[in-house]
C-alpha positions in Angstrom: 0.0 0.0 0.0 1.6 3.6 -0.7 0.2 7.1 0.5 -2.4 8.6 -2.2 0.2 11.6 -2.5 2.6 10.3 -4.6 -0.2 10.1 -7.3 1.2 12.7 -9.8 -1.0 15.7 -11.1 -3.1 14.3 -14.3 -2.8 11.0 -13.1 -5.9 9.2 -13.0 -7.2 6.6 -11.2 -10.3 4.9 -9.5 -12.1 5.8 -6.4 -15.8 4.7 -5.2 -16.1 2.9 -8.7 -15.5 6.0 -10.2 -12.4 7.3 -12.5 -10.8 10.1 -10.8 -8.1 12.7 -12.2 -5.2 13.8 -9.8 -5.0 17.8 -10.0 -2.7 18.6 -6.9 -1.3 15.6 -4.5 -0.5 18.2 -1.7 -3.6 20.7 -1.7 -3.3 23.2 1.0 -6.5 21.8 2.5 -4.5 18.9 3.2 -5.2 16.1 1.0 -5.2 15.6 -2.8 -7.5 17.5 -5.0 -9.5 15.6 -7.6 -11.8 15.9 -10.4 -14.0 12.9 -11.9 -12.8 12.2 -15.3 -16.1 12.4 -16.5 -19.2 14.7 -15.9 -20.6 12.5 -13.1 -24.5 14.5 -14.0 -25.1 16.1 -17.4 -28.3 17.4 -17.1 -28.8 19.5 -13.9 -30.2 22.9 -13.4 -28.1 25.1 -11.5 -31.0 27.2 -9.9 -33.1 25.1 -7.9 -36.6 27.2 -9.4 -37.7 27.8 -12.6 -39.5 30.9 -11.2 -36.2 33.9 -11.1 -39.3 36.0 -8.7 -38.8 32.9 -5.8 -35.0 33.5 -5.8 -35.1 37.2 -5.2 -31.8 38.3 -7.0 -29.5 35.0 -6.1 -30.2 32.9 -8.9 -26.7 32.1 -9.5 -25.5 31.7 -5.8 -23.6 28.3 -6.0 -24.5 28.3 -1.7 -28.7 27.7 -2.5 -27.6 26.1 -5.9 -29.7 22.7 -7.3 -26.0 21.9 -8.0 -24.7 22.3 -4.5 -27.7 20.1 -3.2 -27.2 17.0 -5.6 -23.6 17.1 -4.6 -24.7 16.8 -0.9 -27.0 13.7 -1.8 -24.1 12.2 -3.8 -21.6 12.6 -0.5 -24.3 11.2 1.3 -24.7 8.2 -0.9 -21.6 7.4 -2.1 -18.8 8.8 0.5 -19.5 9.4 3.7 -16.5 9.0 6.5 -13.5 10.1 6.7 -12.3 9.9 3.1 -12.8 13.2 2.3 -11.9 16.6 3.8 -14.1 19.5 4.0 -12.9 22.5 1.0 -14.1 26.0 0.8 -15.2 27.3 -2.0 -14.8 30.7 -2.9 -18.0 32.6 -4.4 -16.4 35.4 -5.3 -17.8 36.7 -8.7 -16.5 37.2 -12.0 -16.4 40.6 -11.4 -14.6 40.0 -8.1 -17.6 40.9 -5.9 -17.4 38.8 -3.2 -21.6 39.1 -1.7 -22.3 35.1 -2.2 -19.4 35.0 0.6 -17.7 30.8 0.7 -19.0 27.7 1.9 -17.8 24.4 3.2 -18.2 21.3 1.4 -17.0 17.6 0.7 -17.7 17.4 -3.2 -17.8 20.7 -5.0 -17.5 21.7 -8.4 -14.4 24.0 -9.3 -14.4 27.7 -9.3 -13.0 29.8 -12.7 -10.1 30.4 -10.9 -9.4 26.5 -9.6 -10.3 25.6 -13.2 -7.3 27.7 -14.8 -4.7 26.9 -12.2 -5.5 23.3 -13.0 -6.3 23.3 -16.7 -3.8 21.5 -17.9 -5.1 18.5 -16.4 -8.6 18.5 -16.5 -9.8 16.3 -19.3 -12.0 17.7 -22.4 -15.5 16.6 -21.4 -17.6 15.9 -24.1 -20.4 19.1 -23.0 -19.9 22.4 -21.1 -19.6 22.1 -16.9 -20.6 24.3 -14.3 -18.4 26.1 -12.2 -19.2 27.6 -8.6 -18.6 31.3 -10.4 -21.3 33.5 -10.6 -20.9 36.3 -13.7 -21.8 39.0 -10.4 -23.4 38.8 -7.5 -27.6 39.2 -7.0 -28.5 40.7 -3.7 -31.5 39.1 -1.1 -33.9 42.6 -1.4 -33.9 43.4 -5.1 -33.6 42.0 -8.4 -30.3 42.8 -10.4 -31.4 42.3 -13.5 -30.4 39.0 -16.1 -26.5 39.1 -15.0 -27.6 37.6 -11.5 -28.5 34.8 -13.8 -25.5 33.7 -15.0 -22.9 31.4 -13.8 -19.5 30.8 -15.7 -19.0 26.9 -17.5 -15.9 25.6 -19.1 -17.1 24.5 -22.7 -16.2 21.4 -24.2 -12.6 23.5 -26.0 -12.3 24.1 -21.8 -13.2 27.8 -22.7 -15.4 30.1 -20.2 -18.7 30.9 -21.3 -21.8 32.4 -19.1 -25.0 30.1 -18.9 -27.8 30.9 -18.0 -28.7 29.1 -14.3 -32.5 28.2 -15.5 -30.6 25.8 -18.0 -29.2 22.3 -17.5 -25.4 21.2 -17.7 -23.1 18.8 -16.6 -21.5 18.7 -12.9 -17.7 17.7 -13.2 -17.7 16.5 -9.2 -14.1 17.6 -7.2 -13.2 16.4 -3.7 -10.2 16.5 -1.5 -9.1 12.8 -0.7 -8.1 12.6 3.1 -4.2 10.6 2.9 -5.2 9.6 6.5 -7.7 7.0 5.8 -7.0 6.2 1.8 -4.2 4.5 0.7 -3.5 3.5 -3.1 -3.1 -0.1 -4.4 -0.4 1.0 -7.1 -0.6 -2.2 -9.1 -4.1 -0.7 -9.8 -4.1 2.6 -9.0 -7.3 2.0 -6.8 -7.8 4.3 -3.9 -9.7 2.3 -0.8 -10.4 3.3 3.1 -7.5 2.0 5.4 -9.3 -1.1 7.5 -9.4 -0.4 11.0 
């Protein structure tokens, strides 16, 4: 068994029955960042209403996303225990206001800025992804017109585009692998929970 760091940026391998690419072995957060080879969802609305009036002005707030909540089930489902450590994800907007604040999560999708520091080895998916960027920020007591609509995707060229939240697109799933209680079969390159 070897420690899940020495896994090499771009490297990919399988976790939870699922294919897994290695963006940074030694993440600040303490583990190794990830991203699932392949769009793990393709159709899913980022705003959880089709009516923009419910959402007062935070249609594109990653925090009360549809998004953010089918991540939660899948952590629920799937992972659970001490495999993963907790990331925060920055909200800031495109415009670099910073209302939507960060949260704290288990899976995430990447932000813009994630998403060009680790380009290079993020696989092409075959249709656009979310990311957790909104174009600007809307505001809880008034509506800020169409650009509190829009969240920023990497397209299948791995270009940024703004989408439209009503719309469906694929979630790309990321996560930071805990080295205390993974280790990786090299042979296979297969990550599994340390038995107690």
């Amino acid at each position: 068994m070897t420690n899940i760091t020495t896994l090499r940026p771009g490297e990919h391998f399988m976790f939870k029955n699922f294919e897994w690419v290695c963006l940074d072995p030694n993440h600040p957060d303490g583990g190794l960042l990830a991203i699932m080879a392949k769009p793990w969802a393709k159709d899913v609305k980022f705003c959880p209403s089709d009516k923009f009036a419910d959402l007062k002005g935070n249609w594109n707030n990653y925090r009360t996303s549809n998004v953010r909540g089918v991540l939660s089930d899948m952590n629920n489902a799937v992972f659970g225990g001490t495999c993963l450590l907790a990331h925060t994800v920055d909200l800031v907007a495109d415009n670099g206001d910073r209302n939507y604040g960060t949260v704290q999560d288990f899976i995430f999708i990447l932000t813009c800025d994630e998403y060009r520091k680790y380009r290079e080895f993020i696989g092409r998916y075959d249709s656009w992804v979310w990311t957790a960027t909104p174009w600007f920020c809307g505001y809880e007591d008034s509506d800020t017109g169409c650009g509190a609509a829009m969240v920023r995707s990497a397209d299948i060229g791995g270009r940024f585009g703004c989408v439209g939240a009503c719309l469906n697109g694929a979630v790309a799933p990321a996560c930071i692998l805990n080295p205390e209680s993974l280790n990786l079969r090299q042979s296979m390159a297969f990550v599994e929970e340390i038995s107690e």
